[in-house]
C-alpha positions in Angstrom: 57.3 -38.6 -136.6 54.4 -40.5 -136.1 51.8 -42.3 -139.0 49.7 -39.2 -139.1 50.8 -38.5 -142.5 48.7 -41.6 -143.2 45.3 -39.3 -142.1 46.6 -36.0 -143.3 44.6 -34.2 -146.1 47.3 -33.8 -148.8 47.3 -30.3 -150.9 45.2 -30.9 -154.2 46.4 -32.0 -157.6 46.4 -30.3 -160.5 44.7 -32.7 -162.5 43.5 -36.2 -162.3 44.0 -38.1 -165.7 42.7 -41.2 -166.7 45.5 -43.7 -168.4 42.4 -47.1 -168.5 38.7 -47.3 -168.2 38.9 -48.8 -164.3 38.1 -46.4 -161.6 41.3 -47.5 -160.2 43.5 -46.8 -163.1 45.0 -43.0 -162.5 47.1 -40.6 -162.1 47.6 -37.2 -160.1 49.8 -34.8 -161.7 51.4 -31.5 -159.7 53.3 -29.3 -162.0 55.8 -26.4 -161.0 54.0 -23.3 -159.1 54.6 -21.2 -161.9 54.6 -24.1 -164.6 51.5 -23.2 -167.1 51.0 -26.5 -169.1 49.4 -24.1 -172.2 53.1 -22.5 -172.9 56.1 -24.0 -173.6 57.9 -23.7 -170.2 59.8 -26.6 -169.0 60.4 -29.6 -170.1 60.5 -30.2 -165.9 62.1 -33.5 -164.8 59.5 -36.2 -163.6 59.0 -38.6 -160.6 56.4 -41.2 -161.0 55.6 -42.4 -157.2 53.9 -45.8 -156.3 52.3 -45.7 -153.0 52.8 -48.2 -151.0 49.8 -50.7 -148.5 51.2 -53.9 -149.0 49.1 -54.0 -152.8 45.2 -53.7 -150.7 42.5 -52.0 -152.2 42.3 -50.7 -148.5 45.5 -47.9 -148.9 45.5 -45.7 -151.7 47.1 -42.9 -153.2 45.7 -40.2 -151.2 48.4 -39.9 -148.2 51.3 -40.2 -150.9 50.0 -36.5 -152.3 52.2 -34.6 -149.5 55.4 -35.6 -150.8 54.6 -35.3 -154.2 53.9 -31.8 -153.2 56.8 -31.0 -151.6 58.7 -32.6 -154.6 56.7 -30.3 -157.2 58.0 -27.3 -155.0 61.4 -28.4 -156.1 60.7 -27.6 -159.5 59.4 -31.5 -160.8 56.4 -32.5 -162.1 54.9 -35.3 -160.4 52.7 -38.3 -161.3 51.3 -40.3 -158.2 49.8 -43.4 -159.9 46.7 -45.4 -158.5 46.5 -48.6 -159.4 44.1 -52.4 -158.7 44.9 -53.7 -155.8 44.5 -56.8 -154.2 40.6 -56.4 -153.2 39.8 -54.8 -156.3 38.6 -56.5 -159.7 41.6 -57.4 -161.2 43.9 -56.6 -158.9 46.8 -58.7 -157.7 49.7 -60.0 -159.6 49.8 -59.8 -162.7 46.5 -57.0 -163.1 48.9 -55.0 -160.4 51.5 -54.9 -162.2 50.1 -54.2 -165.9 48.6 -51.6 -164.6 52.1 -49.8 -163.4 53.3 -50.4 -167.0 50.2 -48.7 -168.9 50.6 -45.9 -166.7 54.6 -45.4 -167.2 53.7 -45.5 -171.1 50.8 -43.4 -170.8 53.2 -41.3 -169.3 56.0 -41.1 -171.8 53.6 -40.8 -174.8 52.2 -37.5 -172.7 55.5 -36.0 -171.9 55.1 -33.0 -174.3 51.4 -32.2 -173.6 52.5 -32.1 -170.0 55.9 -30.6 -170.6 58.3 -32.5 -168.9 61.6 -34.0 -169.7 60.8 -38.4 -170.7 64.7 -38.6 -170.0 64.5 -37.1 -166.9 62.2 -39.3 -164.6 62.6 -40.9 -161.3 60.6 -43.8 -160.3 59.8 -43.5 -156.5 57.9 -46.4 -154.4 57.2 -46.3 -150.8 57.1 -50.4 -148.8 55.2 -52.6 -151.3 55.7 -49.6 -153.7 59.2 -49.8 -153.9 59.0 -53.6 -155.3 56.9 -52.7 -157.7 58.8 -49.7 -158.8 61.7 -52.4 -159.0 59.9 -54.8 -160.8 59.0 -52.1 -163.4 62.6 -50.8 -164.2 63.3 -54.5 -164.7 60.7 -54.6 -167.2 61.3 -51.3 -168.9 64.6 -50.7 -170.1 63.8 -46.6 -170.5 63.7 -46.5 -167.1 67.0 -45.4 -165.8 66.1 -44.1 -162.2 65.0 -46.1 -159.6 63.8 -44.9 -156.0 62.7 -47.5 -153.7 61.7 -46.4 -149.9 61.6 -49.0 -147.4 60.8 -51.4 -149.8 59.5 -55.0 -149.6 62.2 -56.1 -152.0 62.6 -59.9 -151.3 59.3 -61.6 -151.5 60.7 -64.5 -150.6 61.6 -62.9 -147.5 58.5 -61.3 -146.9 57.0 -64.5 -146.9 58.7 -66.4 -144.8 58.5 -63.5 -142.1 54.8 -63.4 -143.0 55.0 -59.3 -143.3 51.2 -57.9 -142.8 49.7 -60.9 -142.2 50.9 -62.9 -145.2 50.1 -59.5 -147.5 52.7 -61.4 -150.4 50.5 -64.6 -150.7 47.4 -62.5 -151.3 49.3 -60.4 -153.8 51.1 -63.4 -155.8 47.6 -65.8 -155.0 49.7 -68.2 -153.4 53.0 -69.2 -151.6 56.1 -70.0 -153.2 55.0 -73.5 -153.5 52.4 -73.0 -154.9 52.8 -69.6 -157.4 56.8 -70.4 -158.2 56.3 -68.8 -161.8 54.7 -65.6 -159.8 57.3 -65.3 -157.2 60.2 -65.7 -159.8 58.5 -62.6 -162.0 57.7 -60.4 -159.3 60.8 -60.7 -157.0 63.2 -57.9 -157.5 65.8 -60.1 -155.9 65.3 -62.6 -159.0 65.0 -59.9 -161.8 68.0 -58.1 -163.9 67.9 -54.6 -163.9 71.2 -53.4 -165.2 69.9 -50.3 -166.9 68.9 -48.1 -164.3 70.7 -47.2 -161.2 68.9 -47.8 -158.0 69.2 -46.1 -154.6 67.5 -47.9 -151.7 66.5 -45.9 -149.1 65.9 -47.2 -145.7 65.2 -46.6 -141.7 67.1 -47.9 -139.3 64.6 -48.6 -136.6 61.7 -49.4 -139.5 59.7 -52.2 -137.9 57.0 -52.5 -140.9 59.6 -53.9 -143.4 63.0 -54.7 -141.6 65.5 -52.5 -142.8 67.8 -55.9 -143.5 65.3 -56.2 -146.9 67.1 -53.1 -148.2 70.8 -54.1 -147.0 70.2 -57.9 -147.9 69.1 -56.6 -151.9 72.1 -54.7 -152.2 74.6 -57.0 -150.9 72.8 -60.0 -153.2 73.2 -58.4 -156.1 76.8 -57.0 -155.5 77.6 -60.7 -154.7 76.5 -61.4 -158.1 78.3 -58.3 -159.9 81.0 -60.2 -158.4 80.5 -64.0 -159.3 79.1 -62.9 -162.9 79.9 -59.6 -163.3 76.3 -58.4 -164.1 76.9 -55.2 -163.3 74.1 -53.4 -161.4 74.5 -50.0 -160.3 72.9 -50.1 -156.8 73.1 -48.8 -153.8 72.0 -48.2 -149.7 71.1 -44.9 -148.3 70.4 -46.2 -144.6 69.2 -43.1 -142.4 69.6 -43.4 -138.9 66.5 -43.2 -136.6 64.2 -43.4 -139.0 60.9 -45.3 -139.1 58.9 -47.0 -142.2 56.7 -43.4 -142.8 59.6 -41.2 -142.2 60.5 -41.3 -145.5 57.3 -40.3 -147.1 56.9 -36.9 -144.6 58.1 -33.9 -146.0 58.1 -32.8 -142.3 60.8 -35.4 -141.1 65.1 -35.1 -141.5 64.6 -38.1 -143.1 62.8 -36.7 -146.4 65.8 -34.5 -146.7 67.4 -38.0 -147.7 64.8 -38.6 -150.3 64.7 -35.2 -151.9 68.8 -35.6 -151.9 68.7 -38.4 -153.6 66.2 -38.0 -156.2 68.0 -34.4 -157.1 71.7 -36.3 -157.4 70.1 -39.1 -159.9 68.4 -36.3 -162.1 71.8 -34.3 -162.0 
């Protein structure tokens, strides 16, 4: 499947709310066909998804509403989250970053008024998505479920290959030279996150971000386990064929994967 789901007009959400005063700072919510937010139905399991555009103002949100409508017709609420981005007042590490964390807690303090379950939620985050949903269950310890799709999860890595034009040196305002203390709190290969289990899902033939970021996370920090025994509960879902925006197309085999494993962590 090709990157048209990039241009595709995504079904509506059901509401937009605001969780800071920036008109970046946001989240669209889809809720259950038949789920009426006035009654007590549910509480419906959540997935917070974190698009991905290597952190530039230039990609936002909007493409990222067809899965979470596919996922809401599954029976899940679903909170796709805007955030600054490099380009944007603010945006960049750390403003990038606090902004993912006000949103989760905006989140969990609204769990009731939007009826579904706060220990039921799957974070989900597409390329430079899936670092920061990383770098967020590192920081969190309620977060327990952990989703990352072709993610750029060694930005050391991504560096050194110079992924989108250097993307990581705009995001971290430097190279590793010159931002160590950046690199070192934003780099899920450097963070402990032994709370929440983590399944890394991957193309084979993804030739955004090389599907060896994915295997190379997972075998660094089972090497660990082993040397240290800090146990992380993390795994590979590698799905053959697949390209970098397969896995964010409800209309590819590949989404089957996603949808798998996001029902198997909430079960």
């Amino acid at each position: 499947m090709s990157d048209d789901i990039l241009s595709l007009k995504p079904p509506p959400a059901d509401l937009r709310a605001a969780y800071g005063s920036d008109p970046n700072q946001f989240i669209d919510l889809r809720f259950p066909a038949r789920h009426d937010r006035k009654n007590s139905a549910g509480p419906h399991p959540l997935v917070i998804n974190i698009h991905g555009g290597f952190w530039r103002a230039a990609y936002g949100l909007e493409h990222a509403g067809h899965l979470c409508a596919a996922l809401r017709a599954t029976g899940m609420v679903t909170a796709n989250v805007e955030y600054r981005r490099v380009g944007n007042p603010g945006g960049g590490w750390p403003g990038t970053f606090d902004d993912l964390r006000s949103a989760y807690r905006f989140l969990l303090q609204n769990a009731a008024k939007h009826h579904f379950d706060a220990n039921k939620i799957v974070v989900m985050g597409h390329s430079a998505g899936g670092q920061l949903a990383l770098c967020l269950a590192a920081h969190e310890p309620s977060l327990t479920r952990v989703v990352p799709l072709a993610g750029v999860v060694d930005l050391r890595q991504a560096y050194e290959l110079h992924l989108s034009q250097d993307a990581v040196v705009e995001f971290l305002h430097g190279t590793p030279k010159e931002t160590p203390d950046h690199y070192r709190e934003a780099d899920p290969m450097q963070l402990s996150i032994r709370q929440a289990r983590q399944r890394l899902i991957h193309g084979s033939i993804d030739d955004t971000v090389p599907p060896e970021f994915s295997r190379d996370y997972v075998a660094a920090k089972q090497k660990l386990q082993d040397k240290n025994k800090m146990r992380e509960d993390v795994r590979l879902v590698s799905v053959a064929g697949a390209g970098h925006y397969d896995l964010i197309d409800p209309r590819t085999a590949a989404w089957k994967e996603v949808t798998r494993t996001v029902a198997d962590l909430l079960n």
